[in-house]
N, C-alpha and C positions, 0 to 999 in steps of 0.2 A: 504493500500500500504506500502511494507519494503520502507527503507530508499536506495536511489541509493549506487550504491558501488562507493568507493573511488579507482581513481585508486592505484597500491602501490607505493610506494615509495621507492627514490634512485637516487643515482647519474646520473647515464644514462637517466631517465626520459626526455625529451624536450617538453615542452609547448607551442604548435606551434595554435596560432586562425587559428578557420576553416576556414573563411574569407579570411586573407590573403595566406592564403594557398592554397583556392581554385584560388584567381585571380591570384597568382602569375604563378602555373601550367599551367590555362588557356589563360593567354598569354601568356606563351613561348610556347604551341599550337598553338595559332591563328599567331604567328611571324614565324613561323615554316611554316607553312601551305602557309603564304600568298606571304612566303621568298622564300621557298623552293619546293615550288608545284605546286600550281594552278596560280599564276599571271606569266607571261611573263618576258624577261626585254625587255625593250624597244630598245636594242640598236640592238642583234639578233633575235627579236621575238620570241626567245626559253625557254621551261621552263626545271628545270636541268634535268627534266629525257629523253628529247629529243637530250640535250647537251651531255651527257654522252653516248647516243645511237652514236651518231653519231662520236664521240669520241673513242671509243670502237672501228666501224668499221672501224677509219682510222688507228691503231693500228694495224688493221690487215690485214693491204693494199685494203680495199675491193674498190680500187676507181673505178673511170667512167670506164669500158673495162676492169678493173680485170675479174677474172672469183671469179663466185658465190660463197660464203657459208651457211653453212649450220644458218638456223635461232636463232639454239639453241646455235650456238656456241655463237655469237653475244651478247645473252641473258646472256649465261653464264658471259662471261668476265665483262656484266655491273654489271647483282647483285654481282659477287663477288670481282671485282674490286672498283667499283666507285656508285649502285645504292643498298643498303643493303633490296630489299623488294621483294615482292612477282616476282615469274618467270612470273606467266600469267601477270598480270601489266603491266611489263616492253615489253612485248609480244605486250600488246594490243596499247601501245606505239609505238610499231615496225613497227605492221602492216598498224596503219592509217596514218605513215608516205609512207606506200608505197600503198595507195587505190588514184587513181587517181581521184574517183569521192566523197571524202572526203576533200584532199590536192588540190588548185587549179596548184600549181607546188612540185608532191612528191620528197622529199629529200630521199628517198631509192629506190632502183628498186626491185622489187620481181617476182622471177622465182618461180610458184605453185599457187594454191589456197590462194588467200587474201582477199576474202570475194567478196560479190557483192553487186549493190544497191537497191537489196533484203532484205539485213537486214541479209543473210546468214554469219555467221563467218568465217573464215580464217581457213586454214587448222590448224593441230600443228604442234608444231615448228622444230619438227624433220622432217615434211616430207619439210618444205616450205628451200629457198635461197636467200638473198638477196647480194647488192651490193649499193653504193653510186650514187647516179643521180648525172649530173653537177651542180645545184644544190648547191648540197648538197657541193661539191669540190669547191664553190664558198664561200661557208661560212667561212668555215676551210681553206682557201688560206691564207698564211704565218702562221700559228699556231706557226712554228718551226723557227721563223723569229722577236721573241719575241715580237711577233703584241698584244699578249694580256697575264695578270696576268693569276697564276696559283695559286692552293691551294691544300694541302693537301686533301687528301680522308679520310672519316670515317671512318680508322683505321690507318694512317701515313705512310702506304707503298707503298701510291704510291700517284700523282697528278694530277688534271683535270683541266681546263679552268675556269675561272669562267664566262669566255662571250667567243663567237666566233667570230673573225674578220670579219665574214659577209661584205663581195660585193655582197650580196645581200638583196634586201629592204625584208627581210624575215616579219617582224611582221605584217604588209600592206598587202601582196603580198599572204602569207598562212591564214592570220589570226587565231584566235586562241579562247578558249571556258575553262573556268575556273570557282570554285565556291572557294570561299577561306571560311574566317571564319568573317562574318561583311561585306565583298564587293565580289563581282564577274566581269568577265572579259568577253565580247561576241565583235569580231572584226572580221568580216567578209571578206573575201578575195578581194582582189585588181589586177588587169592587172598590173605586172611587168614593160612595158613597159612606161604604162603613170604614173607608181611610179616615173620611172627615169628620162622621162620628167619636171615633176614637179621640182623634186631633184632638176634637173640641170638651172630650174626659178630660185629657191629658194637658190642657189647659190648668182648667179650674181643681185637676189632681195630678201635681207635678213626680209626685213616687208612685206610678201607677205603675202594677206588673205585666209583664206580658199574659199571664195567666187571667188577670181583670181584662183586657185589651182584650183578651178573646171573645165577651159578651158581645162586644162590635163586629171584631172582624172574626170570624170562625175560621178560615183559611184562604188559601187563593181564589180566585176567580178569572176561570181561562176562558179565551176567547172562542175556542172548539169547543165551550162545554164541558161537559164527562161526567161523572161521580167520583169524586175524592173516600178511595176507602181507609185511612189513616184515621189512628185511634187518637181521641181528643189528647191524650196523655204525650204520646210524640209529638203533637203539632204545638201543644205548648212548651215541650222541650224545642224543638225546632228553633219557635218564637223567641224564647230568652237565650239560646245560644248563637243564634242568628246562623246555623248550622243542623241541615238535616233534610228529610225527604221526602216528598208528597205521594203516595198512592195513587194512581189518577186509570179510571178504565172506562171503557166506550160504555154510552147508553143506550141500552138494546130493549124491546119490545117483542112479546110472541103474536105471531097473529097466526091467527085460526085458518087453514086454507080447505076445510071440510073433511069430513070421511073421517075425522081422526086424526089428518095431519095437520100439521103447521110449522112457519119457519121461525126462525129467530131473526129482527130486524134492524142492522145497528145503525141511530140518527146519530150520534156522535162518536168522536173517535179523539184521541187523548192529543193535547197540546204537542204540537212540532212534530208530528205524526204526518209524514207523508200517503196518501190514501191509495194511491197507486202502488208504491213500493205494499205497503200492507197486504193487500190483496195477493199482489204478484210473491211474497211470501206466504202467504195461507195457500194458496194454490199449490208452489212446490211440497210442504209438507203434506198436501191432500195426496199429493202424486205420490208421494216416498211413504204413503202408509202409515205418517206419525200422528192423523188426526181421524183414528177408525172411528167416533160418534159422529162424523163430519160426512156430509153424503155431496154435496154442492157448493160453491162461493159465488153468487153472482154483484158487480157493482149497477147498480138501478139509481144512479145518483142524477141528480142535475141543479137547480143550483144548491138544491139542498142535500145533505149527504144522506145516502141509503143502500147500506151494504146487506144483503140475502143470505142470512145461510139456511142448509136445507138437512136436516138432520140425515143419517143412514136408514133409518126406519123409525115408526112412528111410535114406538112405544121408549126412545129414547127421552129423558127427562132435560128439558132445555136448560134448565138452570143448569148440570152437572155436563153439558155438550157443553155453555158459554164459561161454565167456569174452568173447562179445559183447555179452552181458548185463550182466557185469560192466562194461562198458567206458561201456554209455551210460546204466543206472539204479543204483537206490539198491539193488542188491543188494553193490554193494561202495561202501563211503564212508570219507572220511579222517576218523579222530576225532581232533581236534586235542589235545595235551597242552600247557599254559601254568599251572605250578603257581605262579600268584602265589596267596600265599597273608600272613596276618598271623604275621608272626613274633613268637613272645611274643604274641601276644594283641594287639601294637600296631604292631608297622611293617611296610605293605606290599614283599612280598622274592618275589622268583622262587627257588625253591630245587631243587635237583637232588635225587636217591633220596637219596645219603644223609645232606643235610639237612634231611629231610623224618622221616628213621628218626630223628636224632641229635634234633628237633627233641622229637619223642614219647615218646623213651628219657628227655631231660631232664626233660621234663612229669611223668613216671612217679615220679622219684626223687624230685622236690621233692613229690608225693603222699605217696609214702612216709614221707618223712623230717616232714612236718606230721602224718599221721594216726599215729604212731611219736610223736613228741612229744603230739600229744594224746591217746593213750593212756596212757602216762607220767604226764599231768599227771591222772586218772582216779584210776591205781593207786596214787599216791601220797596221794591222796585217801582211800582206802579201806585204804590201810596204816594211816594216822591211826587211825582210825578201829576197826578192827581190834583195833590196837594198847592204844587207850583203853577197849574190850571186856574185854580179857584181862586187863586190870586188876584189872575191876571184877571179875570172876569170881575172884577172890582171895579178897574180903571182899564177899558179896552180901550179908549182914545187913544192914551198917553203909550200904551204898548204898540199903537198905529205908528204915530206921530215917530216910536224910537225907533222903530224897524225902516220906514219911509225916510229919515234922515241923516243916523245916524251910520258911518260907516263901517264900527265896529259895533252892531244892535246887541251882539250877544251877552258883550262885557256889560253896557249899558242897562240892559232887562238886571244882570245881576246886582247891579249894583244898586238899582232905582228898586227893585223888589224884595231885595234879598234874597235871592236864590240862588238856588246849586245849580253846578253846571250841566245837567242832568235836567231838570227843570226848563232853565232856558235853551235847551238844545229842542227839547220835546213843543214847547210854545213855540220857537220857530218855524219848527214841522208843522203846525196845525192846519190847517186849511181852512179859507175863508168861511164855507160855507157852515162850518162846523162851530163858528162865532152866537149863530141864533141864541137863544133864550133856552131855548129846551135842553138843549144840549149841557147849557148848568145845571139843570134838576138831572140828569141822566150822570152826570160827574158826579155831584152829591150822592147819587143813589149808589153808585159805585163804591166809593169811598165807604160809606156806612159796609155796604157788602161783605165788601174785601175785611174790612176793621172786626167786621164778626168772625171774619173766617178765618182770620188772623189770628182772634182769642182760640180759638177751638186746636187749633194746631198748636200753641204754645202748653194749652192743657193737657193735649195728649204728650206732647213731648216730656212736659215734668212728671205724666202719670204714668208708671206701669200697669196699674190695673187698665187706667183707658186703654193702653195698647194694645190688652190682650185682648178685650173687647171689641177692639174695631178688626183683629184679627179674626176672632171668632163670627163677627159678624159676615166678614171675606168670605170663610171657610162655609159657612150656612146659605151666603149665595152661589158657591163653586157645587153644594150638593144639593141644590133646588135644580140645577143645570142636567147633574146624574144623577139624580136621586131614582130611588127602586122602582115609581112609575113610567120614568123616560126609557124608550126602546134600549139606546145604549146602556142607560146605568142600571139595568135590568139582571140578577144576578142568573149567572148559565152554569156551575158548576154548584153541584149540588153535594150534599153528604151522605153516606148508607153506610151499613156496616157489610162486612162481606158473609153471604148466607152461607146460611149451616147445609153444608151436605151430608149430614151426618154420616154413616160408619163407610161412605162409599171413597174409596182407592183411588184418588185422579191420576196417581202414578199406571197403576190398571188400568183406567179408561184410557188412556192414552196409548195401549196395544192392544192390537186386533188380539183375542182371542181365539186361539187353534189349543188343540189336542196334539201333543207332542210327547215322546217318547225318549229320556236322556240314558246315554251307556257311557258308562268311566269303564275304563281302563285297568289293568293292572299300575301300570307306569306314571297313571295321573293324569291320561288325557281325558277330552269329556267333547261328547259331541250331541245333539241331537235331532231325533229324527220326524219327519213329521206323522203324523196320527198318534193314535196307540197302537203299534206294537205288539204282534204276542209271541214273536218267534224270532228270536234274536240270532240264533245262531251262525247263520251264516253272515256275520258282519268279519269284515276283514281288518286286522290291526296293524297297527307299524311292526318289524320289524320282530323283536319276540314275544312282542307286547300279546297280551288277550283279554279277555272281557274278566271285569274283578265285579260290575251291577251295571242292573238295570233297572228300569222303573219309570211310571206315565205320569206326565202332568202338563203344566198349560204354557202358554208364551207368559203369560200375566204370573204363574209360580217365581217364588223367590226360591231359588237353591243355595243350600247351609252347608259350610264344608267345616269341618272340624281337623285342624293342623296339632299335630304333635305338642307344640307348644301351647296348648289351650286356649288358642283364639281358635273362632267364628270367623271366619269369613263369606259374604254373601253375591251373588253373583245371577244377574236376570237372566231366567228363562230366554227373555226375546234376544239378546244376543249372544246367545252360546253358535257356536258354529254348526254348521249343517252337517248331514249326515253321509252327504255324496264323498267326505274325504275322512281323512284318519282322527279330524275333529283337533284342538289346540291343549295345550298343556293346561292342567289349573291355574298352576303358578303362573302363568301369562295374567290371568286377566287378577289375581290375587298376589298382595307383598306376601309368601308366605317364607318367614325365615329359612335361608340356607341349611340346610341341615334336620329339619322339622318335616316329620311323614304328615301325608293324609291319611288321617283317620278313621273318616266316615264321610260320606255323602249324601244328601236327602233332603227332598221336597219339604220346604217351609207349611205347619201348618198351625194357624193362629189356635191360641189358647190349649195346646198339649205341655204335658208335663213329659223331662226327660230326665236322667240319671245320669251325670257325666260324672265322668270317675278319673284318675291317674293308674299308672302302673302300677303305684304299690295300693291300691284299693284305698284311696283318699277322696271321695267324692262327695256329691249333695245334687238335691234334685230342683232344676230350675225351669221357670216357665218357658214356653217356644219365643213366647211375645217379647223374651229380653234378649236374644239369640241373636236376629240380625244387626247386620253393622253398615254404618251410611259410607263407609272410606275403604277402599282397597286394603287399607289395614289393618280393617279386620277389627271385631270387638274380643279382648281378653275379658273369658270366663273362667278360667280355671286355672287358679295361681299353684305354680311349681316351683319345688325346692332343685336345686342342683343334682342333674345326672337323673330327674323323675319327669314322663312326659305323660301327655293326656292316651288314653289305652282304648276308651270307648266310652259310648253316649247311646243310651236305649231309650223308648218310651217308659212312662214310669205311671201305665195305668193297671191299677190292679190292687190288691190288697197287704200283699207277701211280695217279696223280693228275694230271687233264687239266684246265688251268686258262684263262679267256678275259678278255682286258677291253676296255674298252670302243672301244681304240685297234686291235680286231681282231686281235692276237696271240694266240695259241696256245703253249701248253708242257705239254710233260708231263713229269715226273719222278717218281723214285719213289717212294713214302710213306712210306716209313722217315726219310725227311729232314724229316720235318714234327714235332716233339717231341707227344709227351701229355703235358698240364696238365689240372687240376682249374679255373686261373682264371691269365685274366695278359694281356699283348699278345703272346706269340705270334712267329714267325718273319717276313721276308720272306719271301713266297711266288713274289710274280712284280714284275719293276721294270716301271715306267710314267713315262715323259717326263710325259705330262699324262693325265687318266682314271683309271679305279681299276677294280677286278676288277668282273665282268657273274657269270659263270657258272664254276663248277668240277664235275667228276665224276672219280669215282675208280671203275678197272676191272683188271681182271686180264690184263695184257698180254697173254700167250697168245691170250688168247680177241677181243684189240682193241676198240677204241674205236666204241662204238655211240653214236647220237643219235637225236632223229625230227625230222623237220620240221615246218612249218606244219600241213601235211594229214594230220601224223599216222603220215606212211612213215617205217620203219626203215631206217637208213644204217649199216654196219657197214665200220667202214676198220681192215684187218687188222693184224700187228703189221709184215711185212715192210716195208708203206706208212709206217709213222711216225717212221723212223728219224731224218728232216731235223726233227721237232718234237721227239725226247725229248734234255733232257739236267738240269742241275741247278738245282735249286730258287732264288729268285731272277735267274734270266735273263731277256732278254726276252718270248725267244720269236718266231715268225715267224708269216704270216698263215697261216690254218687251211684245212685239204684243202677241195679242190674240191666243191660240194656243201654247205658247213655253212649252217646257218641267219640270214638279216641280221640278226635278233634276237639274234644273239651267245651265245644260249642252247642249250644240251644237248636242249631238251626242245621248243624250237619257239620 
């Protein structure tokens, strides 16, 4: 390898560490990003590219009842005025201000093509027109009233807002959807009207909880609609952590189609749910056989939404067909709530309901009390002024005579009247005609006017209470505007709990049910077949493998394996491999420890009692219903000491329990001495010099102890016969009746 090169050298050179050079770039990125882009501020729920949209079109008078423009022009003024970035961008900004079933109250109105809740885009921008909603004129109300700071634009020729006076609870009310760089922003939409209610609690009840706050606002309010199924308890944890998650699933309807049948009909479908993608995924899963209570999808929409489904047959129950639907599409979806948002306009904060209301109520006031000050500073102006009117109307001769002769009148007016220079500049201006008589009772009337309006404004300024009052007053007419009668402020998202399907399986509904036929292996593989089965034998195995069971159950059966190491492991029916090949190992689709046999294998069946035991006869009898395990890993039942592993696992119905090991003793005892546990090591069962337990069976005395042998014959030894084998649990036991099998087993 040469030697690296030296860079050259020279004055101009700068020796800047990667390091800090990379972090320094990278966070005026991420401050950029999370300042300027993607977070909200809290006080208009606006992010600047919204700000400036909307700013742009009041520039160009597009208010409530203007008539239309054109979209581009809009676009144009922001990226060249106030947004320096891409036209479509700013475009795509425009438009989801004006899609009503995006915005739950749109701040734009658009005449043309603005997309649908298809997922189809918005015409361009030349052919589309937009205009301001009320809305929108609520936000920007006093802009020009110096209600809020200004800043220079990204090249110093011109100036924007850096917040909007918002009389509207906009960040609540729209919600809003951000990724920044380290945090993201998800705030779901809110009823205007019980934003305002709240507000106006949280007024007159400044330590108001979120948990009170919920009398007002119960949760979101989306502009698709839905049913929110999220239990009160999470949405007032939500509310005071400002962190958490809304339930939200389509609202559906059955309608009666006769004979017995009928469909399920869905009019709504869950916020930011594209309807076309929806369908087109119900469909694939209808095709791939993952929705067997599902017989059809049709869309029958037009402007209003109306999606068909059509059950498989009619004695199917529609509540347990839609609540399967719910379970594996986007008919029901969590919308996340994470109100990170700019507090003040400048520090990213996560804030709960009511520091989100107190965030906006503040906003409000400091509006107030600036557009209230610069009124004042107006009025005052024009008292002047007034004032130095009423004057002249005294002696209008002599103000003739001084204007007519004198070559500098203005000084002269001042001097002769005593007025400010403000005064004589304004009586200069006056115009003749405006000299009449009336015109001084119209001064006068003025003056009183303004002096009233004058006192009111000084009042409110020294009074907090006024403030809040005239604020509250604000807020009472922003919710006469959307209040619960007006179409808009009409609440669409509603609340239910989710229905009881009592003891029925949606995991089951969710596979077609067949009769299937599963065969394991000597070596562990498992495959199976379809029906039932009754003649197994000619199944071909790997290599020197051969058949160790068999036995019939359904696609919808849970299969239970029992590892060496006293886990459980569970494994569906519907995906066990098919029967045309040699079928997959167990331990493919189960962790089952290196070195740990299978034990046992068999058909899951709810509420049976079993006997699991170890090798040295340590066991206890547990329910089936504690058995299965949600994870490849399997649930441990049967705890083991060092060098001791699980031996076997029977049903455990019967009276007496008839136990064998390998030292060829025999015992039986009664099964009430055996404890039920859910998980543990279990009792002595039977003692062993050397060897450990082979076989155990549990029977109902009365009726005595049956086995079969080798060839399959039934041995039945009565109960008067077993008297010399039964007594208590832990015994040795003695060698077993005449007749029992050399395999030391029950079953042959």
């Amino acid at each position: 390898m040469g030697k690296p090169v030296e860079p050259p050298s020279g004055g101009d050179i700068e020796h800047i560490d990667l390091r800090h050079a990379l972090e320094e770039r990278y966070l005026a990125y991420a401050l950029s990003t999370i300042m300027h882009r993607a977070l909200p501020d809290a006080r208009d729920g606006l992010k600047p590219v919204h700000r400036r949209v909307l700013h742009a079109m009041r520039l160009l008078r597009l208010d409530p009842g203007a008539a239309f423009k054109k979209s581009a022009r809009v676009v144009g003024d922001v990226i060249g005025k106030y947004h320096p970035h891409g036209d479509q961008s700013v475009y795509d900004a425009l438009v989801r201000l004006a899609q009503d079933f995006a915005q739950r109250y749109p701040l734009v109105e658009g005449q043309g093509n603005f997309g649908n809740i298809d997922g189809d885009s918005a015409a361009a921008m030349r052919y589309t027109e937009t205009r301001l909603t009320e809305v929108a004129r609520l936000l920007l109300e006093g802009i020009d009233e110096d209600a809020v700071d200004f800043r220079d634009t990204y090249d110093g020729s011109e100036d924007e807002p850096i917040v909007l006076p918002a009389a509207f609870p906009n960040l609540l009310a729209n919600g809003s959807q951000g990724i920044a760089v380290g945090m993201a922003t998800s705030i779901p939409p809110h009823n205007a009207a019980e934003l305002c209610d709240a507000a106006l609690y949280l007024i007159t009840h400044p330590n108001t909880t979120a948990q009170q706050l919920m009398t007002f606002v119960p949760g979101p309010d989306f502009p698709t609609g839905g049913i929110i199924v999220e239990s009160q308890e999470s949405i007032a944890e939500t509310y005071r952590t400002g962190r958490g998650a809304f339930r939200l699933r389509a609202r559906w309807h059955k309608e009666d189609t006769g004979r017995g049948g009928f469909v399920a009909v869905v009019t709504e479908i869950p916020y930011l749910v594209q309807k076309s993608r929806l369908i087109e995924k119900i469909a694939e899963l209808l095709n791939e056989r993952k929705l067997p209570l599902l017989g059809d999808v049709r869309d029958e929409s037009a402007e209003d939404v109306r999606i068909v489904f059509e059950p498989k047959t009619r004695n199917i129950d529609p509540v347990v067909m839609m609540e399967s639907l719910f379970r594996i599409t986007e008919l029901e979806t969590r919308i996340p709530m994470n109100m990170n948002v700019l507090s003040g306009g400048l520090v990213p904060k996560v804030l709960g309901l009511p520091e989100a209301l107190r965030e906006w109520l503040d906003h409000r006031r400091d509006v107030l009390l600036r557009r209230s000050r610069n009124r004042l500073g107006q009025i005052d102006k024009r008292l002047e002024i007034l004032r130095g009117l009423l004057i002249v109307y005294l002696d209008l001769d002599r103000v003739i005579k001084i204007i007519r002769e004198k070559d500098e009148p203005k000084a002269e007016l001042i001097k002769a009247f005593d007025l400010t220079d403000n005064q004589a500049e304004a009586i200069l201006n006056t115009r003749l005609r405006s000299l009449r008589k009336l015109e001084e009772m119209e001064l006068k009337k003025e003056l009183d006017t303004l002096t009233a309006e004058k006192s009111e404004i000084e009042k409110l300024l020294a009074s907090d209470q006024v403030q809040w009052k005239t604020i509250a007053w604000e807020i009472r007419e922003v919710k006469k505007k959307f209040g619960p009668e007006t179409k808009i402020g009409k609440r669409r998202s509603t609340f239910e709990s989710v229905p009881d399907t009592g003891d029925i399986d949606l995991d089951e509904a969710l596979v077609e049910r067949e009769p299937i036929t599963v065969v394991i292996s000597k070596m562990g593989w498992i495959r199976a077949l379809k029906g039932h089965q009754q003649d197994v034998s000619s199944l071909q195995f790997k290599g020197d493998d051969s058949l160790q069971q068999w036995f019939h159950a359904e696609t919808t059966t849970k299969i239970l394996v029992l590892g060496g190491d006293g886990k459980v492991f569970t494994l569906d029916a519907a995906k066990l491999p098919g029967g045309r090949g040699f079928g997959d190992p167990i331990r493919l689709m189960a962790d089952i420890e290196e070195g740990a046999d299978i034990v046992a294998v068999w058909p899951h069946k709810p509420d049976v009692k079993f006997l699991v035991s170890s090798n040295v006869a340590r066991g206890f009898i547990v329910n089936a219903n504690d058995l299965p395990a949600n994870t490849r890993k399997g649930r441990q039942i049967l705890n083991l000491d060092a060098g001791e592993r699980a031996a076997l696992i029977v049903e455990a119905e019967g009276d007496h329990c008839a136990i064998i090991g390998e030292n060829r003793k025999m015992l039986i005892f009664p099964a009430n001495q055996i404890p039920e546990m859910t998980r543990g090591k279990g009792v002595r069962l039977q003692k062993y010099k050397d060897g450990g337990v082979v076989d155990a069976r549990f029977f109902k005395l009365k009726e005595g102890l049956t086995w079969q042998d080798s060839a399959g014959r039934t041995f039945t030894v009565p109960k008067a016969e077993l008297k010399d084998w039964i007594g208590n649990r832990a015994e040795a036991g003695r060698l077993p009746p005449k007749g029992f099998p050399k395999s030391n087993r029950f079953s042959g």
